[in-house]
PDB file of N, H, CA, C and O in Angstrom:
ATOM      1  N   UNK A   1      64.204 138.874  64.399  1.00  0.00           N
ATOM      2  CA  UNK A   1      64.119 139.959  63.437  1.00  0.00           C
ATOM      3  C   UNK A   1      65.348 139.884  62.549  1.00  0.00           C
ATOM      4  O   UNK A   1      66.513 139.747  62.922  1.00  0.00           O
ATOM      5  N   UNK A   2      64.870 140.002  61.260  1.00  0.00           N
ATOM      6  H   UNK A   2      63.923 140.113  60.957  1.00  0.00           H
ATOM      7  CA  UNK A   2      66.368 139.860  60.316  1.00  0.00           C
ATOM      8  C   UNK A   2      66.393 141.283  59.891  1.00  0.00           C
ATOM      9  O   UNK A   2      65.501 142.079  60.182  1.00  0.00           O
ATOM     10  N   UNK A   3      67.025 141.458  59.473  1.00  0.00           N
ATOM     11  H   UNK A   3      67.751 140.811  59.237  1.00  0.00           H
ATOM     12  CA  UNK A   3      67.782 142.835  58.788  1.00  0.00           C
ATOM     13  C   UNK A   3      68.542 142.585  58.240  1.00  0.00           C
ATOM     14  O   UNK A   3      69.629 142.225  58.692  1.00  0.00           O
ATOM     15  N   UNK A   4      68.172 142.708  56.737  1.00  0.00           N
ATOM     16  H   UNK A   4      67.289 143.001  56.370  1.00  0.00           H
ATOM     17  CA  UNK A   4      69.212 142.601  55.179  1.00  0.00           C
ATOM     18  C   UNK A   4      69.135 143.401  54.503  1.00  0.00           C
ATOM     19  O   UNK A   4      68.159 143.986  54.034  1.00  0.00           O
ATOM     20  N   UNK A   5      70.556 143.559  54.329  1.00  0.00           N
ATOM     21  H   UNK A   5      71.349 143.085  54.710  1.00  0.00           H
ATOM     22  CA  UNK A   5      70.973 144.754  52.994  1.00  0.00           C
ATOM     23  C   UNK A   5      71.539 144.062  51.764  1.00  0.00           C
ATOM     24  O   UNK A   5      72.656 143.573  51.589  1.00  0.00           O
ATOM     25  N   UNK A   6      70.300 144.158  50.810  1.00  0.00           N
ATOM     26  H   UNK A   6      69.393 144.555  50.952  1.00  0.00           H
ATOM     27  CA  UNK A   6      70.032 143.319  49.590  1.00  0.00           C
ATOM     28  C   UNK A   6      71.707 143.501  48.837  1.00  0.00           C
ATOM     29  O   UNK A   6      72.296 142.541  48.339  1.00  0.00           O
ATOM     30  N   UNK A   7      72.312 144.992  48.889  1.00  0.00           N
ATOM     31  H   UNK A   7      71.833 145.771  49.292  1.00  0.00           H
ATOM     32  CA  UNK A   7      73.676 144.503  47.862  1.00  0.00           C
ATOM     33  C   UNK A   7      75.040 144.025  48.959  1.00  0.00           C
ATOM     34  O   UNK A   7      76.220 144.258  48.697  1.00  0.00           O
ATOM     35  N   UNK A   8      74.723 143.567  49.770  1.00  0.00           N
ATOM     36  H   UNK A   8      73.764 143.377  49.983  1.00  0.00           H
ATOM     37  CA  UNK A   8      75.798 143.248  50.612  1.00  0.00           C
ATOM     38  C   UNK A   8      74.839 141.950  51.585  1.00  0.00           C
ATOM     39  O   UNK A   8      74.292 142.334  52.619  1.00  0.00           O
ATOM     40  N   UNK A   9      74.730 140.743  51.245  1.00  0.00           N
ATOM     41  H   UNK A   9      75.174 140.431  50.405  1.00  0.00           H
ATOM     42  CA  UNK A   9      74.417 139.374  51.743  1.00  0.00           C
ATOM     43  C   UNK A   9      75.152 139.213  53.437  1.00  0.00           C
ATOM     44  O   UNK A   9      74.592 138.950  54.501  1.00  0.00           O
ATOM     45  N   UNK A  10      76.613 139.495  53.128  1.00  0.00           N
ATOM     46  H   UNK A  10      77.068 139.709  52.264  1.00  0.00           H
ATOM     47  CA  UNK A  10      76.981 139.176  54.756  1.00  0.00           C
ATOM     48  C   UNK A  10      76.969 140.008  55.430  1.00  0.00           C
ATOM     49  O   UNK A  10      77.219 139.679  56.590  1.00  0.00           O
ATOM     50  N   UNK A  11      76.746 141.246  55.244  1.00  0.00           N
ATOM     51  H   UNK A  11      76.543 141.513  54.302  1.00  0.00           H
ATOM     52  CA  UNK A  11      76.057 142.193  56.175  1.00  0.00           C
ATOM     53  C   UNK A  11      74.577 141.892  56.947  1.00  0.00           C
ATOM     54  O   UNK A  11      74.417 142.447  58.034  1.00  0.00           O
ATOM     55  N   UNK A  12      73.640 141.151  56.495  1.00  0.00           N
ATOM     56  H   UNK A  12      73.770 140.701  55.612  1.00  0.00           H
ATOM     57  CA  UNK A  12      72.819 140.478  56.865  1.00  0.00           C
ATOM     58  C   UNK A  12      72.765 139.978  58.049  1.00  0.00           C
ATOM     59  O   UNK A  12      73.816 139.347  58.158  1.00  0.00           O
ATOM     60  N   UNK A  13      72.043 139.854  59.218  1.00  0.00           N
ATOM     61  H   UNK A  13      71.189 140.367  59.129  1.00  0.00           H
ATOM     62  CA  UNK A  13      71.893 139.081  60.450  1.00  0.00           C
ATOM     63  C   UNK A  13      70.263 139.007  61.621  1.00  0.00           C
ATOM     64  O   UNK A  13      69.193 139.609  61.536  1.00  0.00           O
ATOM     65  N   UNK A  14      70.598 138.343  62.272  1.00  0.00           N
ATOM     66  H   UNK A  14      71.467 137.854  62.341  1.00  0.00           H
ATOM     67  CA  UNK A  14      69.428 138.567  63.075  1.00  0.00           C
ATOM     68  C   UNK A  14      69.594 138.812  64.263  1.00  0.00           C
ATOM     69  O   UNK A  14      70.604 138.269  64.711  1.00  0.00           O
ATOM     70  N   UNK A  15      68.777 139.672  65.295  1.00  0.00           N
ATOM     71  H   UNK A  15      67.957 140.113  64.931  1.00  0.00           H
ATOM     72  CA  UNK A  15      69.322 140.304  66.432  1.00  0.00           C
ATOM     73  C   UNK A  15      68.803 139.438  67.429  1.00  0.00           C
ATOM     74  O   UNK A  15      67.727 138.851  67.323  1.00  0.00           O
ATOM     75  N   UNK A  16      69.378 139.380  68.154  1.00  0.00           N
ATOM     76  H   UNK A  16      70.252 139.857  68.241  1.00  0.00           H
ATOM     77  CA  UNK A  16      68.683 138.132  69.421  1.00  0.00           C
ATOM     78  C   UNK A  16      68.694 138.759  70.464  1.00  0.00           C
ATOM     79  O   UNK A  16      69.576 139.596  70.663  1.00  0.00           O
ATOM     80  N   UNK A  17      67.411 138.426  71.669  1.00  0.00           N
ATOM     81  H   UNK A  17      66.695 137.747  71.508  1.00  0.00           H
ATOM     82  CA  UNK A  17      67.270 139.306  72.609  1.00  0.00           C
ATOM     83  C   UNK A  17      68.116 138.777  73.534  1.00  0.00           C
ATOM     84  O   UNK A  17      68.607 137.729  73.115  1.00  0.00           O
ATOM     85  N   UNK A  18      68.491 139.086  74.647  1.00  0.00           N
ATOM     86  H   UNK A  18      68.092 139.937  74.988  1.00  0.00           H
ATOM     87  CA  UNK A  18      69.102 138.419  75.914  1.00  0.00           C
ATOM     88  C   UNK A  18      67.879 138.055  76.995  1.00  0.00           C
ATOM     89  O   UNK A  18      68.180 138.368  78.146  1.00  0.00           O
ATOM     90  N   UNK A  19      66.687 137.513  76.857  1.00  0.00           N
ATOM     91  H   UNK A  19      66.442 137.259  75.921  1.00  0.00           H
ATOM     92  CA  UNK A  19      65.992 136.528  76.925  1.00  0.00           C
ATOM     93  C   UNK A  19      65.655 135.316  76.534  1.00  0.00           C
ATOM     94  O   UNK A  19      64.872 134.537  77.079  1.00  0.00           O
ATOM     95  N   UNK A  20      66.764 135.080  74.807  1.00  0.00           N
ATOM     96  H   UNK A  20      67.400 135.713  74.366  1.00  0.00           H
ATOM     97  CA  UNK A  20      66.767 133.923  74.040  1.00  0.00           C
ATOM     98  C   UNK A  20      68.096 133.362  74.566  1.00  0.00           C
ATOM     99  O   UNK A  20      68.305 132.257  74.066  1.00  0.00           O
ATOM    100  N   UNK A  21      68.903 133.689  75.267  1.00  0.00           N
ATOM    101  H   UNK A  21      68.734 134.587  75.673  1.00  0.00           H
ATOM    102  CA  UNK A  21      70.462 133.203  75.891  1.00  0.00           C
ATOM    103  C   UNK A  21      69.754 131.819  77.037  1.00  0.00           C
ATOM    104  O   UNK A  21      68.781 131.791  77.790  1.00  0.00           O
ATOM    105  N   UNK A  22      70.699 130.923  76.712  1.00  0.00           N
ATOM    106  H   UNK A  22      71.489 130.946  76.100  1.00  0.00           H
ATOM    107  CA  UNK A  22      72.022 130.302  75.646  1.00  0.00           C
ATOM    108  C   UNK A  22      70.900 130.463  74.292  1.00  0.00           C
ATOM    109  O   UNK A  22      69.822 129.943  74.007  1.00  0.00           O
ATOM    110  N   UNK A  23      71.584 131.234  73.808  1.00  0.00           N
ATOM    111  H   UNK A  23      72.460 131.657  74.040  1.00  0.00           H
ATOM    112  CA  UNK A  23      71.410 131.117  71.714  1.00  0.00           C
ATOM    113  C   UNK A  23      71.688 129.597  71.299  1.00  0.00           C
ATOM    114  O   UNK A  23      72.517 128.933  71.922  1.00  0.00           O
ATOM    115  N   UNK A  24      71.263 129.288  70.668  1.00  0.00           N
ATOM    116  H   UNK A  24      70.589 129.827  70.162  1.00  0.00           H
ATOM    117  CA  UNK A  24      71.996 128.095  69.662  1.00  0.00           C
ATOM    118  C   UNK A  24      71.471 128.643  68.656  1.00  0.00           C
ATOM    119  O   UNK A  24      70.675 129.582  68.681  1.00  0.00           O
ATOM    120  N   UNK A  25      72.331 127.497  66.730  1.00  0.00           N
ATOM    121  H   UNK A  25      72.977 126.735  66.709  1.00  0.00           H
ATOM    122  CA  UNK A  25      71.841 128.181  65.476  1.00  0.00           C
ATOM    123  C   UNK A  25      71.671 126.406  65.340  1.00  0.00           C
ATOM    124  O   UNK A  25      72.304 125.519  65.911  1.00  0.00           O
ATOM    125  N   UNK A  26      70.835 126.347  64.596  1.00  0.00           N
ATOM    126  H   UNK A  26      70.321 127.068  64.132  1.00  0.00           H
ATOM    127  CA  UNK A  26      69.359 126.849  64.140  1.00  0.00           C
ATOM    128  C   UNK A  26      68.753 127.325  64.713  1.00  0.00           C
ATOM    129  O   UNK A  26      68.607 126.647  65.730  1.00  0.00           O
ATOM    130  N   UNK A  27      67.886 128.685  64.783  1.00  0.00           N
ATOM    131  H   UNK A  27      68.005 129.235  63.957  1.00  0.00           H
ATOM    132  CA  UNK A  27      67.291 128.737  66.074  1.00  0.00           C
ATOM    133  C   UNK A  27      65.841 127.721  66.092  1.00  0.00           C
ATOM    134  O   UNK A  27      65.392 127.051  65.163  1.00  0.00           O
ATOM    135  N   UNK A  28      65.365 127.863  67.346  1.00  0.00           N
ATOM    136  H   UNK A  28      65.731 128.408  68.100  1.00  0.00           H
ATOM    137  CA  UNK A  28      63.896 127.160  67.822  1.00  0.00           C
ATOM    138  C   UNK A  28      62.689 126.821  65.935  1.00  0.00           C
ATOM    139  O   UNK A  28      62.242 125.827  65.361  1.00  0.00           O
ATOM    140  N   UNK A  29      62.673 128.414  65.682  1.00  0.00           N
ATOM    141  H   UNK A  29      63.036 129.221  66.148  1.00  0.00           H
ATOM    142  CA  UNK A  29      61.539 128.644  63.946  1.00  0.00           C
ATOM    143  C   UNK A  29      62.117 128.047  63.020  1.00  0.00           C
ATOM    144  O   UNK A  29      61.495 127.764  61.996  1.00  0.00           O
ATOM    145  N   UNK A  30      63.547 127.700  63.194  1.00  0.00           N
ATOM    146  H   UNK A  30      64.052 127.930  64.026  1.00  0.00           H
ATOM    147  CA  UNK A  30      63.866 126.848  61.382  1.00  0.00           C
ATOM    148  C   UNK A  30      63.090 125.579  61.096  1.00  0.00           C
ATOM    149  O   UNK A  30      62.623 124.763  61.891  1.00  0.00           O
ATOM    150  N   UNK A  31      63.061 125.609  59.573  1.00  0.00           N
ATOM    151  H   UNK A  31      63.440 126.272  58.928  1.00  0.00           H
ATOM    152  CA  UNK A  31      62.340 124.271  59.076  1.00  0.00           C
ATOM    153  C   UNK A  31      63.378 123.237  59.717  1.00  0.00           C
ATOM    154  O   UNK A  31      64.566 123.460  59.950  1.00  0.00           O
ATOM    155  N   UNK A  32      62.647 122.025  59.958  1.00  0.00           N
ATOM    156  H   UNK A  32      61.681 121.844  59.769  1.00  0.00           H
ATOM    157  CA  UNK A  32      63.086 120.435  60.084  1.00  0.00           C
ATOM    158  C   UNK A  32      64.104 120.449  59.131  1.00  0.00           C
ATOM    159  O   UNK A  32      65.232 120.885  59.359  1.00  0.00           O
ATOM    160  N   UNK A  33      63.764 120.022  58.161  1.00  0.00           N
ATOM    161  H   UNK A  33      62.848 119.668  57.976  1.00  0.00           H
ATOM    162  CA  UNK A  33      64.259 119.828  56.555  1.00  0.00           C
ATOM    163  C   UNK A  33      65.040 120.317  56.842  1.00  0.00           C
ATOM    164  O   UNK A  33      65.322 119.810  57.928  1.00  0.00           O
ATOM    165  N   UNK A  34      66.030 121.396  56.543  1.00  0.00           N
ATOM    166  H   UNK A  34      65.802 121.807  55.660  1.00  0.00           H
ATOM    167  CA  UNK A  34      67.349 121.948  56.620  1.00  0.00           C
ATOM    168  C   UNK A  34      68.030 122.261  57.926  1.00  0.00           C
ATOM    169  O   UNK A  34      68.682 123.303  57.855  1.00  0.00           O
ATOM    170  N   UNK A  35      68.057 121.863  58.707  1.00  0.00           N
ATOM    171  H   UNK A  35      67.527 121.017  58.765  1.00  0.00           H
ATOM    172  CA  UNK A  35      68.838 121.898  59.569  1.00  0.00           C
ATOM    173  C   UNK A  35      70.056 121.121  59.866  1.00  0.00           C
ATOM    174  O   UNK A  35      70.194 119.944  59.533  1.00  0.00           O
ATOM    175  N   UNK A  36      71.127 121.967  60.641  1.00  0.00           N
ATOM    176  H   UNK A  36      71.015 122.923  60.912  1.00  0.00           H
ATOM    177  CA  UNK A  36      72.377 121.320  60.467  1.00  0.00           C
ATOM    178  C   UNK A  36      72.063 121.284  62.332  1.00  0.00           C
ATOM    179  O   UNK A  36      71.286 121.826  63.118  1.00  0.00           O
ATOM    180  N   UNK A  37      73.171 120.314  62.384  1.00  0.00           N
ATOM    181  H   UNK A  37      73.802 119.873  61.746  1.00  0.00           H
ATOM    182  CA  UNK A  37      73.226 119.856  64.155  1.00  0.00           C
ATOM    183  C   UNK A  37      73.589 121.164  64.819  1.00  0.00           C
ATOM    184  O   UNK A  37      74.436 121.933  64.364  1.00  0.00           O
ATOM    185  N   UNK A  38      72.628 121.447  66.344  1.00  0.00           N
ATOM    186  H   UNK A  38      71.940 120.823  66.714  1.00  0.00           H
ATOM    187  CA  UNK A  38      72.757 122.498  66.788  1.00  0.00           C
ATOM    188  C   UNK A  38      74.057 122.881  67.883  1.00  0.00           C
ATOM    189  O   UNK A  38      74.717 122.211  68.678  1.00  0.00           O
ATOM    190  N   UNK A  39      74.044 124.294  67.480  1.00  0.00           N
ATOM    191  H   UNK A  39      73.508 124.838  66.834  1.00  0.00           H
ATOM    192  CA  UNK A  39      75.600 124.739  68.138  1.00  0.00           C
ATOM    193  C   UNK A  39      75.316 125.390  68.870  1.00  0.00           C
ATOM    194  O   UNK A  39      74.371 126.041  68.423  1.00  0.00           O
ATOM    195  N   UNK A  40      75.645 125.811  70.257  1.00  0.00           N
ATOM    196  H   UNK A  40      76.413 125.282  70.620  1.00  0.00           H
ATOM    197  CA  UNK A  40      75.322 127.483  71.012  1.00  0.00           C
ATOM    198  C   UNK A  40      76.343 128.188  70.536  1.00  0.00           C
ATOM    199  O   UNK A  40      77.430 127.714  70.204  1.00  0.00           O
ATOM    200  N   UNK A  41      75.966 129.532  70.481  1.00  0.00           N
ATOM    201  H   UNK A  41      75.084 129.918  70.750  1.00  0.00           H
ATOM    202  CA  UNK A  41      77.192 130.425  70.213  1.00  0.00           C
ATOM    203  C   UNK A  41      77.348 131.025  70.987  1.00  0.00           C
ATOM    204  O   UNK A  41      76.450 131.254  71.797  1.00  0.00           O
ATOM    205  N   UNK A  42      78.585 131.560  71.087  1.00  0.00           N
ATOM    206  H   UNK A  42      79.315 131.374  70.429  1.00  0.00           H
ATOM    207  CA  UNK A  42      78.868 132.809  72.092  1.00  0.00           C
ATOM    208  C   UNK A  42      79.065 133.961  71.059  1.00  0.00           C
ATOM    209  O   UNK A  42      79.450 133.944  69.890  1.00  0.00           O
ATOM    210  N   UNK A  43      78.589 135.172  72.062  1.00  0.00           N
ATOM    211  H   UNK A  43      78.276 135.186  73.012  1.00  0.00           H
ATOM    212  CA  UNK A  43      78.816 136.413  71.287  1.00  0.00           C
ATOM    213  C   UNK A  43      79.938 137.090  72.125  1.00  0.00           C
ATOM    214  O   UNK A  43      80.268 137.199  73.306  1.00  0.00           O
ATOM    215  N   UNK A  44      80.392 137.528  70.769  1.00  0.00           N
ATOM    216  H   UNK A  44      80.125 137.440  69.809  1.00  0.00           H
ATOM    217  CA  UNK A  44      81.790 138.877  71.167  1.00  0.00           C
ATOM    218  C   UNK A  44      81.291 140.039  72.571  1.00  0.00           C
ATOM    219  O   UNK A  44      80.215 140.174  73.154  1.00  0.00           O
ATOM    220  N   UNK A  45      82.647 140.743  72.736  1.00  0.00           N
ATOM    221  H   UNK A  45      83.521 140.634  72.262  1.00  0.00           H
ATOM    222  CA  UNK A  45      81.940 141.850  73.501  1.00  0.00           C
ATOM    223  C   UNK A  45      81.378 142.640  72.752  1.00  0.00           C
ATOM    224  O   UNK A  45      80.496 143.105  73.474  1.00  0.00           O
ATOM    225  N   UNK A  46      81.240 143.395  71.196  1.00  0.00           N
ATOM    226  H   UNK A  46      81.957 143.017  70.610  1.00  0.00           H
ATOM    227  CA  UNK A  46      80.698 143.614  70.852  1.00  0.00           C
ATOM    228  C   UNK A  46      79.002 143.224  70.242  1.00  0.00           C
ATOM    229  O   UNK A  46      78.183 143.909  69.630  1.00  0.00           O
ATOM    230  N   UNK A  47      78.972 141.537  70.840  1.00  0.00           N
ATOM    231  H   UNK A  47      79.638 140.980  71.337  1.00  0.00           H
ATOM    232  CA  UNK A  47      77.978 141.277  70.503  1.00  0.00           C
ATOM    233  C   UNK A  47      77.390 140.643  69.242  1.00  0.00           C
ATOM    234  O   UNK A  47      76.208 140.760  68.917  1.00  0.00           O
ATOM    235  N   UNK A  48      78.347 139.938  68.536  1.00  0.00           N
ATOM    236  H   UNK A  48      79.307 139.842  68.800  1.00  0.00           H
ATOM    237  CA  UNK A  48      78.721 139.669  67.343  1.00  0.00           C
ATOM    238  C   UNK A  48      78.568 138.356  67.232  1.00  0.00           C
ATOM    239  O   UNK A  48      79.090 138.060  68.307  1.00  0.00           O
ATOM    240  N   UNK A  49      78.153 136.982  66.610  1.00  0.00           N
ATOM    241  H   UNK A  49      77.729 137.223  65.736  1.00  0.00           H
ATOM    242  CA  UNK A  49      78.471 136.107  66.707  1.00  0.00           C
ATOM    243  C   UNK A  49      78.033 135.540  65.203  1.00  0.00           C
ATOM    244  O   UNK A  49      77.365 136.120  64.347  1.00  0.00           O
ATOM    245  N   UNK A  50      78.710 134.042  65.164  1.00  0.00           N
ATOM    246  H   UNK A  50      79.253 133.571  65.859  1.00  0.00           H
ATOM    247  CA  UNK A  50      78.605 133.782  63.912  1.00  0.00           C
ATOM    248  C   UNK A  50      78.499 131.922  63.929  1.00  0.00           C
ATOM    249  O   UNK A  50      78.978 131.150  64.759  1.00  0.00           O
ATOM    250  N   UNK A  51      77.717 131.625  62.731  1.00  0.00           N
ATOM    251  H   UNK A  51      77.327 132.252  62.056  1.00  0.00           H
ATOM    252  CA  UNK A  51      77.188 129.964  62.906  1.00  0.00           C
ATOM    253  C   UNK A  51      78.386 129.224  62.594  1.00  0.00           C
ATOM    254  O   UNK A  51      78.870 129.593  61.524  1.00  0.00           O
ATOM    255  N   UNK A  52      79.011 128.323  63.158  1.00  0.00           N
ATOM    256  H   UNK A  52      78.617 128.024  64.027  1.00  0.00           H
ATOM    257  CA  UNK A  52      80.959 127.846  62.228  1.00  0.00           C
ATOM    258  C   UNK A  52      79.877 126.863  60.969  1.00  0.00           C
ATOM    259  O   UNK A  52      80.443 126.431  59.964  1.00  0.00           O
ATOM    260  N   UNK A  53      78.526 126.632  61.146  1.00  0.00           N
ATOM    261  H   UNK A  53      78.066 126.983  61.962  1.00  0.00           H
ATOM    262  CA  UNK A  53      77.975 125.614  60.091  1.00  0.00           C
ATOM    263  C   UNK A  53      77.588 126.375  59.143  1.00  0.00           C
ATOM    264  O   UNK A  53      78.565 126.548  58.414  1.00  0.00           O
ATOM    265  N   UNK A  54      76.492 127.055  58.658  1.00  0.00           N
ATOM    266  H   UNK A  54      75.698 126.915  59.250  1.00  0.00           H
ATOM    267  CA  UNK A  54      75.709 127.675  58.164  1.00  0.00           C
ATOM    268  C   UNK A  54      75.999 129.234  57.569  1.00  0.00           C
ATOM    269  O   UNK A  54      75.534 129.830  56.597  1.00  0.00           O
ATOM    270  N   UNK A  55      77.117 129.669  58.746  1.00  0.00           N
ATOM    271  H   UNK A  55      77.495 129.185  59.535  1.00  0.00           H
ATOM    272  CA  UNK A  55      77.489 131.014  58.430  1.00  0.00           C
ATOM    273  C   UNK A  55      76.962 132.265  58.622  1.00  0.00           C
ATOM    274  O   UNK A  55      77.475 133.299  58.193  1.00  0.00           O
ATOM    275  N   UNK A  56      75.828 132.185  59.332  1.00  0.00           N
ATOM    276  H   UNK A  56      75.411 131.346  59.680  1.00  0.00           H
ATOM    277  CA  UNK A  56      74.622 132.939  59.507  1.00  0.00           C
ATOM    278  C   UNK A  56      75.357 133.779  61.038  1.00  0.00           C
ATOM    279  O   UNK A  56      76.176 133.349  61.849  1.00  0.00           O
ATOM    280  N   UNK A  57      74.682 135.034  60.960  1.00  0.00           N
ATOM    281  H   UNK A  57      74.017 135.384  60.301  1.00  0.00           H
ATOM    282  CA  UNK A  57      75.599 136.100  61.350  1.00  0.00           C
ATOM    283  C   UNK A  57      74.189 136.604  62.805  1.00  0.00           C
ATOM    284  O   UNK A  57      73.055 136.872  62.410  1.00  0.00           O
ATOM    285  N   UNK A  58      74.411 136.641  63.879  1.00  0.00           N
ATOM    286  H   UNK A  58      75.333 136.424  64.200  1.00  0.00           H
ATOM    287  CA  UNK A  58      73.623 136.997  64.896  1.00  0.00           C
ATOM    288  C   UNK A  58      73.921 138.082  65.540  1.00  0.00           C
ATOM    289  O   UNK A  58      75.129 138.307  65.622  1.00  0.00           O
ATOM    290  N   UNK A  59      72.992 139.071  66.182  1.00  0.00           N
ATOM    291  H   UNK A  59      72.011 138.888  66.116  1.00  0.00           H
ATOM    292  CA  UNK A  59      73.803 140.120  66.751  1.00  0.00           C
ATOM    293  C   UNK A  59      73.058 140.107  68.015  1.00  0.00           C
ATOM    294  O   UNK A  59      71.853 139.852  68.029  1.00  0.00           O
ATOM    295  N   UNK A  60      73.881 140.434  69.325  1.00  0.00           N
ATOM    296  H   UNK A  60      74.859 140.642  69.314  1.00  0.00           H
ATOM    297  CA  UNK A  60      73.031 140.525  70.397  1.00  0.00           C
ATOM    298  C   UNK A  60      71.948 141.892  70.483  1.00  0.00           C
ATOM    299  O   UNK A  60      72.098 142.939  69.854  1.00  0.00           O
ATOM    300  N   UNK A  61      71.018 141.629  71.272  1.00  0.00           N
ATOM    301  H   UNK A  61      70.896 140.778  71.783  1.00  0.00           H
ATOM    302  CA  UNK A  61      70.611 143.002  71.334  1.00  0.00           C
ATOM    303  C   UNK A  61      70.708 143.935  72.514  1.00  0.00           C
ATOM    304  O   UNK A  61      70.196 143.675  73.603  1.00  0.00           O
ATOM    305  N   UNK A  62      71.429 145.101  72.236  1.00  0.00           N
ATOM    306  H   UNK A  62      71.845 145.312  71.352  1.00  0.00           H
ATOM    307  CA  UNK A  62      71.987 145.728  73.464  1.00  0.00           C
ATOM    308  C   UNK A  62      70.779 146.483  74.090  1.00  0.00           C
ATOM    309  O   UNK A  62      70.921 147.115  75.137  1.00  0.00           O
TER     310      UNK A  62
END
């Protein structure tokens, strides 16, 4: 699920369940075509995490 707020871009993210753990980015649905080599991330204690490739912003879901 994404959730974007059209005048603020990096506020933007997608929430990931803790059934999708280990996360990696790209996730599983990205196109072939654009993908950068996959990373797992870890999330903050707040739950926060972020792609070091792509930049793309994930949030756990509490």
């Amino acid at each position: 699920m994404c959730l974007t707020n059209l005048n603020s871009p990096q506020l933007s993210f997608t929430i990931v369940s803790k059934g999708e753990l280990p996360f990696h980015c790209p996730p599983k649905e990205s196109s072939k075509w654009n993908m950068h080599p996959k990373v797992f991330l870890s999330f903050s204690k707040d739950g926060a995490a972020s792609c070091p490739y792509c930049g793309a912003n994930y949030q756990l879901d509490q």
